[in-house]
DRENTORKOL-3810 file (N, C-alpha, C; in nm, 4 decimals):
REM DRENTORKOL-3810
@n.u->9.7265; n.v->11.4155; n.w->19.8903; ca.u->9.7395; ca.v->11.2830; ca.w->19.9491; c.u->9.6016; c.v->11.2212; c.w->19.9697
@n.u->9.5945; n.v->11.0644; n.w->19.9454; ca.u->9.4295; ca.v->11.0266; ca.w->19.9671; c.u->9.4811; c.v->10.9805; c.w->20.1209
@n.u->9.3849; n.v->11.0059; n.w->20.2008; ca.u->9.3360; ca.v->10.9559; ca.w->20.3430; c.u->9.3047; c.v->10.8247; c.w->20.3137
@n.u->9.2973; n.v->10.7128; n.w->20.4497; ca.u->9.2935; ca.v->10.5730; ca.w->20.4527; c.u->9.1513; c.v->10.5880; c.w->20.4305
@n.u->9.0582; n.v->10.6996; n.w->20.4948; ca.u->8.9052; ca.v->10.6868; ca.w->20.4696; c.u->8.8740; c.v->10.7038; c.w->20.3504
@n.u->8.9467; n.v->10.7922; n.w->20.2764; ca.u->8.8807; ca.v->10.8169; ca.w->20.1182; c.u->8.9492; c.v->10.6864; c.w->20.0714
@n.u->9.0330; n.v->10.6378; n.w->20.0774; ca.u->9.1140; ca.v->10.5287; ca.w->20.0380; c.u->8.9235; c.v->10.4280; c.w->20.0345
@n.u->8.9016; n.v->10.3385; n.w->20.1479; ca.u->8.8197; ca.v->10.3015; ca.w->20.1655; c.u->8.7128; c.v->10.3175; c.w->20.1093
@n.u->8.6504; n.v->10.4286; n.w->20.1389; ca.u->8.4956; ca.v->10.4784; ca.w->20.0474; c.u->8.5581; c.v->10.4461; c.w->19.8949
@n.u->8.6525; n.v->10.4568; n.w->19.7999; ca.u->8.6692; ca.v->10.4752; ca.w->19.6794; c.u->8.6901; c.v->10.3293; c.w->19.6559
@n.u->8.7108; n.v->10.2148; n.w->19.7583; ca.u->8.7491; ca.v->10.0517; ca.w->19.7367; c.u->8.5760; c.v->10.0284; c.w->19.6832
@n.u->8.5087; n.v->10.0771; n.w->19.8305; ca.u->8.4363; ca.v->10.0832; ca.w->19.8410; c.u->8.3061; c.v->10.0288; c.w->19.7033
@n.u->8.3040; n.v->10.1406; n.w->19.6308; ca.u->8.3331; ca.v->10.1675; ca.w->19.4997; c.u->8.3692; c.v->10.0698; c.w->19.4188
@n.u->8.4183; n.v->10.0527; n.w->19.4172; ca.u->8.5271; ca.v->9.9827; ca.w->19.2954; c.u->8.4571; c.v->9.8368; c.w->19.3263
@n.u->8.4167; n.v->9.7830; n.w->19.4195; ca.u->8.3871; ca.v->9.6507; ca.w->19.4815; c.u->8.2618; c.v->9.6414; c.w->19.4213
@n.u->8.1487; n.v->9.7681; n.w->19.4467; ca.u->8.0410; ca.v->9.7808; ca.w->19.3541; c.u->8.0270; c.v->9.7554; c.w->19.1868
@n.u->8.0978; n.v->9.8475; n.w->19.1892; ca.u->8.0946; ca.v->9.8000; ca.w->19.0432; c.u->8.2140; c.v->9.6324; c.w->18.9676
@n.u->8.2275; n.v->9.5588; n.w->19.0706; ca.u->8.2760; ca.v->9.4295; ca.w->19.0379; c.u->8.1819; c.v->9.3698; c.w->19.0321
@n.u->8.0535; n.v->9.3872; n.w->19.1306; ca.u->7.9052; ca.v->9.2947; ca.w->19.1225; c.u->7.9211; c.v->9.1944; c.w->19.2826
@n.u->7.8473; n.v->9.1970; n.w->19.3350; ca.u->7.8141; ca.v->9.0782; ca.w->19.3819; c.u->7.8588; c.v->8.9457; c.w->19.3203
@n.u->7.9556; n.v->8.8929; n.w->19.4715; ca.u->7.9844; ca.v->8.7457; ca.w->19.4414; c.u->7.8882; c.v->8.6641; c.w->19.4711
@n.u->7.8214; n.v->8.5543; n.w->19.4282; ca.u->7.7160; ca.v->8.4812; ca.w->19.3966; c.u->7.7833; c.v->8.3569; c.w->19.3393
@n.u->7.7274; n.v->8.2659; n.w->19.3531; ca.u->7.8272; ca.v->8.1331; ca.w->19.3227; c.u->7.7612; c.v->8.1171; c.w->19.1568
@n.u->7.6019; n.v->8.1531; n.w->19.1572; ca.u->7.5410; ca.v->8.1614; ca.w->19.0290; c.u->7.5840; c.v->8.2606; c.w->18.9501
@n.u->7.6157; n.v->8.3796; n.w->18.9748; ca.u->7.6494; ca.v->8.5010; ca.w->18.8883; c.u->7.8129; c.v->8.4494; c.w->18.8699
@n.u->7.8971; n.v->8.4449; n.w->18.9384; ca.u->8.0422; ca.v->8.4261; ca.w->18.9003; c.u->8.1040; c.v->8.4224; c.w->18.7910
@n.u->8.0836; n.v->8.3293; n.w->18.7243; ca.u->8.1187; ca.v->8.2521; ca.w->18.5843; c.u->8.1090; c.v->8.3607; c.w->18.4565
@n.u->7.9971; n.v->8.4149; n.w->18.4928; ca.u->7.9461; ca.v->8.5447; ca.w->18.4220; c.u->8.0713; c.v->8.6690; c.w->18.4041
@n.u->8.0624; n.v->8.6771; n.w->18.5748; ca.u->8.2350; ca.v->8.7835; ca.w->18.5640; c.u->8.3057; c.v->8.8029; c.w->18.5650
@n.u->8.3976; n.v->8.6594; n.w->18.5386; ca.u->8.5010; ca.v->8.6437; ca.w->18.5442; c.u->8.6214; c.v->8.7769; c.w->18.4749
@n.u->8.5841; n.v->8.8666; n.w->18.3735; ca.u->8.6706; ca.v->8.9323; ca.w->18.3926; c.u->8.6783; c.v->9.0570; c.w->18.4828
@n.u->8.5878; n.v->9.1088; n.w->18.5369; ca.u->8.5316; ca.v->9.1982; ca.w->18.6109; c.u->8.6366; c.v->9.1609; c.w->18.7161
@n.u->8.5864; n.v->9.0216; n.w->18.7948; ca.u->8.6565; ca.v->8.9476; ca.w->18.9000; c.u->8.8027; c.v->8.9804; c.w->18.8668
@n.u->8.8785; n.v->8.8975; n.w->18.7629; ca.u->9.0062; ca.v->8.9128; ca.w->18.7407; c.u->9.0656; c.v->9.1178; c.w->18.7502
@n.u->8.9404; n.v->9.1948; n.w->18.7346; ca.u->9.0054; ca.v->9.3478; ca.w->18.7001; c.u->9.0198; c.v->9.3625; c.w->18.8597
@n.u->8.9249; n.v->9.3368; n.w->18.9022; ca.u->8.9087; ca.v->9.3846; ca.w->19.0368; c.u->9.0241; c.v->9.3123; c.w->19.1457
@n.u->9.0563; n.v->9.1887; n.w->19.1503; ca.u->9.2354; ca.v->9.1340; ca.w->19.2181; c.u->9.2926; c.v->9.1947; c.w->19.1455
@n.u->9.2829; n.v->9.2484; n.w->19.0204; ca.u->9.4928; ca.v->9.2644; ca.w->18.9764; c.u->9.4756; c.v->9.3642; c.w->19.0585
@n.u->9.3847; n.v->9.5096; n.w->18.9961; ca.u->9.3849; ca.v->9.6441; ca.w->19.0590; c.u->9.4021; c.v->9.6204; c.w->19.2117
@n.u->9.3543; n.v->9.5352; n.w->19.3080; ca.u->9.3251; ca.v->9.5211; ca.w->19.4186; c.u->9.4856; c.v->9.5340; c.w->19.4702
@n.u->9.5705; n.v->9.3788; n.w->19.4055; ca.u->9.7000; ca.v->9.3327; ca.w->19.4361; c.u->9.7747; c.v->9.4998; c.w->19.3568
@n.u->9.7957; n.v->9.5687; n.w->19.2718; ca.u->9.8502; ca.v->9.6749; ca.w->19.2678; c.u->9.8396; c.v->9.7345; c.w->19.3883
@n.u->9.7579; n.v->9.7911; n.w->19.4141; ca.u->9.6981; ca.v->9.8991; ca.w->19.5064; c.u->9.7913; c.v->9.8600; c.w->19.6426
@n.u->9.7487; n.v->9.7330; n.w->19.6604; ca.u->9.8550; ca.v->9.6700; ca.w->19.7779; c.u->9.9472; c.v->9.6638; c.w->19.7753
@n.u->10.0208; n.v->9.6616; n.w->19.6942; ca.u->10.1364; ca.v->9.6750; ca.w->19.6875; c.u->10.2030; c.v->9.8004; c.w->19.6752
@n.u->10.1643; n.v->9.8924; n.w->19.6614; ca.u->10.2091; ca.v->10.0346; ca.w->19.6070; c.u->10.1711; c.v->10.0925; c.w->19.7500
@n.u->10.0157; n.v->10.0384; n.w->19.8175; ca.u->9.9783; ca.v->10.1626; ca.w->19.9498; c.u->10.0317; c.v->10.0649; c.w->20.0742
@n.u->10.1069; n.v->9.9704; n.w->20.0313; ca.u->10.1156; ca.v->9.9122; ca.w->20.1715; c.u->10.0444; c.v->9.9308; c.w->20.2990
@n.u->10.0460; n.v->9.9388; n.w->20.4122; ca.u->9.9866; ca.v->10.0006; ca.w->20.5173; c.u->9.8737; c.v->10.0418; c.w->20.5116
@n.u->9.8501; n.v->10.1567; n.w->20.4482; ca.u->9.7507; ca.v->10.1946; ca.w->20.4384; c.u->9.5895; c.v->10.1172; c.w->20.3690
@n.u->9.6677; n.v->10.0488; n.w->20.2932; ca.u->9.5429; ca.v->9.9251; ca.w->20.1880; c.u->9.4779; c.v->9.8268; c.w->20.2816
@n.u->9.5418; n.v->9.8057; n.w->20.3938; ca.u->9.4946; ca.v->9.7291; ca.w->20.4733; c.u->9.3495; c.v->9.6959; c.w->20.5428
@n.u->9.3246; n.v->9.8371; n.w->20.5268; ca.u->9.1754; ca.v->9.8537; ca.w->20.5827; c.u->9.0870; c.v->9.7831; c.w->20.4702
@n.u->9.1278; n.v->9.8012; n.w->20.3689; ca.u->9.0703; ca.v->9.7761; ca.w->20.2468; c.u->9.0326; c.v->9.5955; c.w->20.2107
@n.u->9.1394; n.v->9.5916; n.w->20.2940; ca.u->9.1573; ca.v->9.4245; ca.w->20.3004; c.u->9.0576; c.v->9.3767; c.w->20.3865
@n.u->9.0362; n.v->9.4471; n.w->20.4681; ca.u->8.9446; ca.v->9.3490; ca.w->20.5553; c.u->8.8205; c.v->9.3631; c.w->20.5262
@n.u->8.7969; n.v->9.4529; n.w->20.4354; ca.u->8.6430; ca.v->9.4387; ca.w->20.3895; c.u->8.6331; c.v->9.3597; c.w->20.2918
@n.u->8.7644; n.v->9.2433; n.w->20.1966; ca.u->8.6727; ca.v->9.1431; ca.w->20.1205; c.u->8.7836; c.v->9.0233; c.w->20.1411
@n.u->8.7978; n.v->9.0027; n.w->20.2958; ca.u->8.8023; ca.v->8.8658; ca.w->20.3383; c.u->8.7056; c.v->8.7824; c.w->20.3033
@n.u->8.5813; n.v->8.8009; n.w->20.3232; ca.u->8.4385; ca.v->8.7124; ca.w->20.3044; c.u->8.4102; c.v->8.6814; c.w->20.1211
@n.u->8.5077; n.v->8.8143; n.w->20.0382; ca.u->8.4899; ca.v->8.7771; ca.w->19.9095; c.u->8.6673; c.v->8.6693; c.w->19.8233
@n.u->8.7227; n.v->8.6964; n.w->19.9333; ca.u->8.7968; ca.v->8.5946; ca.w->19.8806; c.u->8.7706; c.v->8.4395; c.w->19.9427
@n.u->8.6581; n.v->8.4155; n.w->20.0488; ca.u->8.6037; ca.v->8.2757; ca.w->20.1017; c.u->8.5169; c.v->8.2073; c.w->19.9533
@n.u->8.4586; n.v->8.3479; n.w->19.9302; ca.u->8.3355; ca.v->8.3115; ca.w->19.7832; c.u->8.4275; c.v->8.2649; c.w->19.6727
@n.u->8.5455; n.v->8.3115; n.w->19.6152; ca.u->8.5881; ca.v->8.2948; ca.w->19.5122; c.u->8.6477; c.v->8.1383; c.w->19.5330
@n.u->8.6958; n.v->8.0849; n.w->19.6700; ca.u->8.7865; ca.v->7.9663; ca.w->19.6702; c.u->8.6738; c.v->7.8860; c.w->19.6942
@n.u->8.5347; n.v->7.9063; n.w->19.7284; ca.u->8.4738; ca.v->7.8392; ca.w->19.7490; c.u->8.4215; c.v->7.7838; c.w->19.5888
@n.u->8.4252; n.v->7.9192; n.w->19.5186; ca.u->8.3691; ca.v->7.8758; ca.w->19.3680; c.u->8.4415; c.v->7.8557; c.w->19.2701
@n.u->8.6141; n.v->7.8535; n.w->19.3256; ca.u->8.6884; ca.v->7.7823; ca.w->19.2708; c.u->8.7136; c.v->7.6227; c.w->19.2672
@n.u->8.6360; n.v->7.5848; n.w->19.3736; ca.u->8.6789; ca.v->7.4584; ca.w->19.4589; c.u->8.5514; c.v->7.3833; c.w->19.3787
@n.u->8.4024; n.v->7.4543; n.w->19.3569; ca.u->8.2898; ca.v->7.3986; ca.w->19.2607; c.u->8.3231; c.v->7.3873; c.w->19.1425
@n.u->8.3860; n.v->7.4971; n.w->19.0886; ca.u->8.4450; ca.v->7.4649; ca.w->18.9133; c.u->8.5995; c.v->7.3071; c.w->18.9117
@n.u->8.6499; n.v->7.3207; n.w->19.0541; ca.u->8.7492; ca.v->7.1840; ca.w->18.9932; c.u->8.6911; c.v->7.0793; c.w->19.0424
@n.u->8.5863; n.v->7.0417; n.w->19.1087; ca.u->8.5461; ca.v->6.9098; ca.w->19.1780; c.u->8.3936; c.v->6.9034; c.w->19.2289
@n.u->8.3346; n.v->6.7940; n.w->19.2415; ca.u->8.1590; ca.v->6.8202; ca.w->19.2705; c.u->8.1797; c.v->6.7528; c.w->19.3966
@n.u->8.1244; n.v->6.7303; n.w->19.4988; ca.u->8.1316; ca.v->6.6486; ca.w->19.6250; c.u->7.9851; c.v->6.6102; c.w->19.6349
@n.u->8.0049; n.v->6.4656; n.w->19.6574; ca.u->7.8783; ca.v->6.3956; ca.w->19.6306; c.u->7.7920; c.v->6.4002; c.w->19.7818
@n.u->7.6459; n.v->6.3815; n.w->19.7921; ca.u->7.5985; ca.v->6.3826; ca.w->19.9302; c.u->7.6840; c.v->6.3003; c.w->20.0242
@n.u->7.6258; n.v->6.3467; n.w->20.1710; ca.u->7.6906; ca.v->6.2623; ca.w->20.2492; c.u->7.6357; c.v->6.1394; c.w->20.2374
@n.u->7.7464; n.v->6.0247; n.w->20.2920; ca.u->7.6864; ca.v->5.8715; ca.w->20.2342; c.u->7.6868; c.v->5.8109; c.w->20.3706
@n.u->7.7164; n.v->5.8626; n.w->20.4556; ca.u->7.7239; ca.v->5.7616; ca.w->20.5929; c.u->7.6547; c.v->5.8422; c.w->20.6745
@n.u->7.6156; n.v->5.7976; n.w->20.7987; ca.u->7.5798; ca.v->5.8466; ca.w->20.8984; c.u->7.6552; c.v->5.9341; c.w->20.9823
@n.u->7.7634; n.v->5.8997; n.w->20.9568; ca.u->7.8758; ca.v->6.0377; ca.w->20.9951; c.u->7.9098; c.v->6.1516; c.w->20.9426
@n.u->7.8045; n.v->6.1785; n.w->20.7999; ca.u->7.8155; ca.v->6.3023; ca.w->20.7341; c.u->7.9345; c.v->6.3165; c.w->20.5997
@n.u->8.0210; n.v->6.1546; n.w->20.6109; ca.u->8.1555; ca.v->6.1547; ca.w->20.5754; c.u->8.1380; c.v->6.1760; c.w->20.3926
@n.u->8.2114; n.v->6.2229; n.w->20.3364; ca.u->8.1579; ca.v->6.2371; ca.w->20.1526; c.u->8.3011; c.v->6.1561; c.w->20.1136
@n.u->8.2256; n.v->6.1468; n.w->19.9623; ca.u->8.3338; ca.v->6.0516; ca.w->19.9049; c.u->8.4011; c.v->6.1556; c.w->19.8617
@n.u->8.4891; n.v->6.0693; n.w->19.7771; ca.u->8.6680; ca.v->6.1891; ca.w->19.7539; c.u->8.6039; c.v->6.2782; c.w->19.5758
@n.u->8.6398; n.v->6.3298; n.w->19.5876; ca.u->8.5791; ca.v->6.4511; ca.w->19.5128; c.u->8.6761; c.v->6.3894; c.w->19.3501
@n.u->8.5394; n.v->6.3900; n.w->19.2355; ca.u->8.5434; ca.v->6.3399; ca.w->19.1355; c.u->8.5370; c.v->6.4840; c.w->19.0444
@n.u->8.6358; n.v->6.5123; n.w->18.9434; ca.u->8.6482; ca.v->6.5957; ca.w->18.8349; c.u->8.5343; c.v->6.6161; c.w->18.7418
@n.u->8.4708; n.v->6.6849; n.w->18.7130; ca.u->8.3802; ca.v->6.7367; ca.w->18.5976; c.u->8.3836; c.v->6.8130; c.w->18.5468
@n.u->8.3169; n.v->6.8209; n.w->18.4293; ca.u->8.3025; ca.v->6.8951; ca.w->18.3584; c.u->8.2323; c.v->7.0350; c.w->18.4010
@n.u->8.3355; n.v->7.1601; n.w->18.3958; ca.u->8.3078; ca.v->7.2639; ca.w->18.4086; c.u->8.1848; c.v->7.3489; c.w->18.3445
@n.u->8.0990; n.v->7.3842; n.w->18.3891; ca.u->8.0052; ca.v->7.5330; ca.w->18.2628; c.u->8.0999; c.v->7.6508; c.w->18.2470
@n.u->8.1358; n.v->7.6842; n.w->18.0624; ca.u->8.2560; ca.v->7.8046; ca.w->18.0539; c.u->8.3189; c.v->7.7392; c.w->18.0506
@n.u->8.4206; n.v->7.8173; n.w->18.0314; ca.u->8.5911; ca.v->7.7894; ca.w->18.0587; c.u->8.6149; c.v->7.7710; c.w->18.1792
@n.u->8.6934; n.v->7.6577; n.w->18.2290; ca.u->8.7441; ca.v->7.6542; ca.w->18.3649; c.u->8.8410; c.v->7.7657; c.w->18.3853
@n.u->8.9514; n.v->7.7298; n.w->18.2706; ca.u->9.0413; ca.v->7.8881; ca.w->18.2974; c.u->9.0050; c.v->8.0335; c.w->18.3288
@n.u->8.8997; n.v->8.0552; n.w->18.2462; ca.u->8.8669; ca.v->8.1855; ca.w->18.2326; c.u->8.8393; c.v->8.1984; c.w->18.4002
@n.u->8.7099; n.v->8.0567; n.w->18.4247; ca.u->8.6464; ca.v->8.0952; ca.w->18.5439; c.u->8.7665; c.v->8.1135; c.w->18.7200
@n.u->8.8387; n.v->8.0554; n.w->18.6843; ca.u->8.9497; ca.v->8.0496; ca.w->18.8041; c.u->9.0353; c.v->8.1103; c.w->18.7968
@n.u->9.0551; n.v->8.2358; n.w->18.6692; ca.u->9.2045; ca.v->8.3306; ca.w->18.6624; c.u->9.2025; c.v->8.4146; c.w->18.7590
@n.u->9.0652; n.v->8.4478; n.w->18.8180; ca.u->9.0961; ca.v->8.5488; ca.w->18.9631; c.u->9.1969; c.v->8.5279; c.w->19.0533
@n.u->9.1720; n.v->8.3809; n.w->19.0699; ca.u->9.2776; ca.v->8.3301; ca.w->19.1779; c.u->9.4626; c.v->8.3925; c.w->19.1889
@n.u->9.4634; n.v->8.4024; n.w->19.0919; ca.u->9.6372; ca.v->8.4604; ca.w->19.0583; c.u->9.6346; c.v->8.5580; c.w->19.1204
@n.u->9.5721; n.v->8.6954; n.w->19.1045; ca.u->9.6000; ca.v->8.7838; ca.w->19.1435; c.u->9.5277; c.v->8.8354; c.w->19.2460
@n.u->9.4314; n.v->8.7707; n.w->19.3296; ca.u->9.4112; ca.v->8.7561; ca.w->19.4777; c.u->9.4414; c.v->8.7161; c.w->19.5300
@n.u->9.5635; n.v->8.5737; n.w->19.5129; ca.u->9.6869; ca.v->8.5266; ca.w->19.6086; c.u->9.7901; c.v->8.6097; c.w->19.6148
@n.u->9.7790; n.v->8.7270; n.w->19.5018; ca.u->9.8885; ca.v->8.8088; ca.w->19.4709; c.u->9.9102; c.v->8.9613; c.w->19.6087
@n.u->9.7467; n.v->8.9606; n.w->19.5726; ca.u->9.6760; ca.v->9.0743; ca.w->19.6604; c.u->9.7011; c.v->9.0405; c.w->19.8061
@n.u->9.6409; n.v->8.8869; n.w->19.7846; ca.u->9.6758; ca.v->8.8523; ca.w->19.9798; c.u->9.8252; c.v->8.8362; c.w->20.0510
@n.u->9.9361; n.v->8.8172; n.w->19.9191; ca.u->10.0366; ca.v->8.8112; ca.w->19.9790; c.u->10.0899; c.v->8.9307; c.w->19.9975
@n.u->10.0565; n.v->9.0419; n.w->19.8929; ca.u->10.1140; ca.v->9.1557; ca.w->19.9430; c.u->10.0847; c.v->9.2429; c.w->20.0573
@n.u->9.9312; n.v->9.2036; n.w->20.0938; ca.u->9.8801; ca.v->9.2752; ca.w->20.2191; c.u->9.9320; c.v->9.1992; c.w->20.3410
@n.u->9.9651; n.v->9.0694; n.w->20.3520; ca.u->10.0687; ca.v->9.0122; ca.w->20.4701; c.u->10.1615; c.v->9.0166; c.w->20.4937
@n.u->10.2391; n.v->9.0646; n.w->20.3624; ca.u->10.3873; ca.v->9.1107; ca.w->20.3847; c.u->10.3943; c.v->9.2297; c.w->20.4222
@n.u->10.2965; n.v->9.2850; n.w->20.4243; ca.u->10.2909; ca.v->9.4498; ca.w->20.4696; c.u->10.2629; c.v->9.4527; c.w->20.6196
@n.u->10.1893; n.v->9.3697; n.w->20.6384; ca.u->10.1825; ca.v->9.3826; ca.w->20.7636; c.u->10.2566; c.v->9.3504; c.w->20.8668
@n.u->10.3431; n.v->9.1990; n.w->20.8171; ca.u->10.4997; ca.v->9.1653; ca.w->20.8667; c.u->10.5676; c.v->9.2434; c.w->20.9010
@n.u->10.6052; n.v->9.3536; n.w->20.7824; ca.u->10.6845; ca.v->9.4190; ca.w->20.8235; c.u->10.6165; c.v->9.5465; c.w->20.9029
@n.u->10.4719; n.v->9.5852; n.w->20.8897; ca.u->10.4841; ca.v->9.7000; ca.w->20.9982; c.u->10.4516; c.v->9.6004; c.w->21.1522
@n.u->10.5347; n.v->9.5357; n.w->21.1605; ca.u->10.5636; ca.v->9.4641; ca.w->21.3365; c.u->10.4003; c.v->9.3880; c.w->21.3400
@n.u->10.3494; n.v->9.3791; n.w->21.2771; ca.u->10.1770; ca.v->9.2952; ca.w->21.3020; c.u->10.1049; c.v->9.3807; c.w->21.3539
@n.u->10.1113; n.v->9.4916; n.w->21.3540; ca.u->9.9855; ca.v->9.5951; ca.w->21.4533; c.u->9.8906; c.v->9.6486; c.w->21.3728
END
C-alpha cells in the first residue's frame, strides 16, 4: 500500500519534472503541462481521499495556468483612469497555438472536480 506521505514525496516528484510554471516558460510545455493534469485528474480520481494532500500543494499552480490562460485569450490594456479602471479586454493574436497552449485546462478542471467531489463526500473534513 503507498502511504499519503509517500503518496506526496512521489507528487512531489512528478511536479518537478513538469518544470516550473512561469508565464514565459509555459507555452514551451504545454505538453508536459497537459501530462501532468491528466495523470494528476487520474490519480484523483482513483485515490480519492487520500490525493488530497496532493492537492493542496498546486493550488498556486492552477492560479498560474488560469492566469496564463486568461494572457493567451485577451491582453488588458494599462489602466486609463485615475481609478485604476482598464478597458474591456480585446482578442489577439496568440504566440503558438492557442489550443495547444490552453489544453491543460481540461484536465485540471477535471482534477479539481474530482478532488471536491471527494471531499463532499468524505463530510468536508
Amino acid at each position: 500500500k503507498l502511504s499519503e506521505t509517500q503518496l506526496r514525496k512521489l507528487y512531489a516528484r512528478f511536479r518537478e519534472w513538469r518544470g516550473e510554471l512561469t508565464l514565459e516558460e509555459m507555452g514551451g510545455r504545454s505538453v508536459r503541462r497537459y501530462a501532468f493534469w491528466r495523470a494528476s485528474a487520474v490519480l484523483s480520481e482513483a485515490l480519492r481521499g487520500i490525493f488530497l494532500s496532493c492537492m493542496s500543494t498546486v493550488v498556486g499552480d492552477v492560479v498560474k495556468e488560469l492566469d496564463y490562460a486568461a494572457s493567451q485569450l485577451c491582453q488588458y490594456s494599462k489602466p486609463t483612469g485615475k481609478d485604476g479602471s482598464k478597458r474591456p479586454c480585446t482578442f489577439m493574436q496568440s504566440k503558438g497555438n492557442l489550443e495547444d497552449n490552453i489544453r491543460p485546462l481540461q484536465p485540471m478542471f477535471w482534477c479539481l472536480e474530482t478532488a471536491l467531489k471527494a471531499k463532499s463526500h468524505d463530510g468536508g473534513k
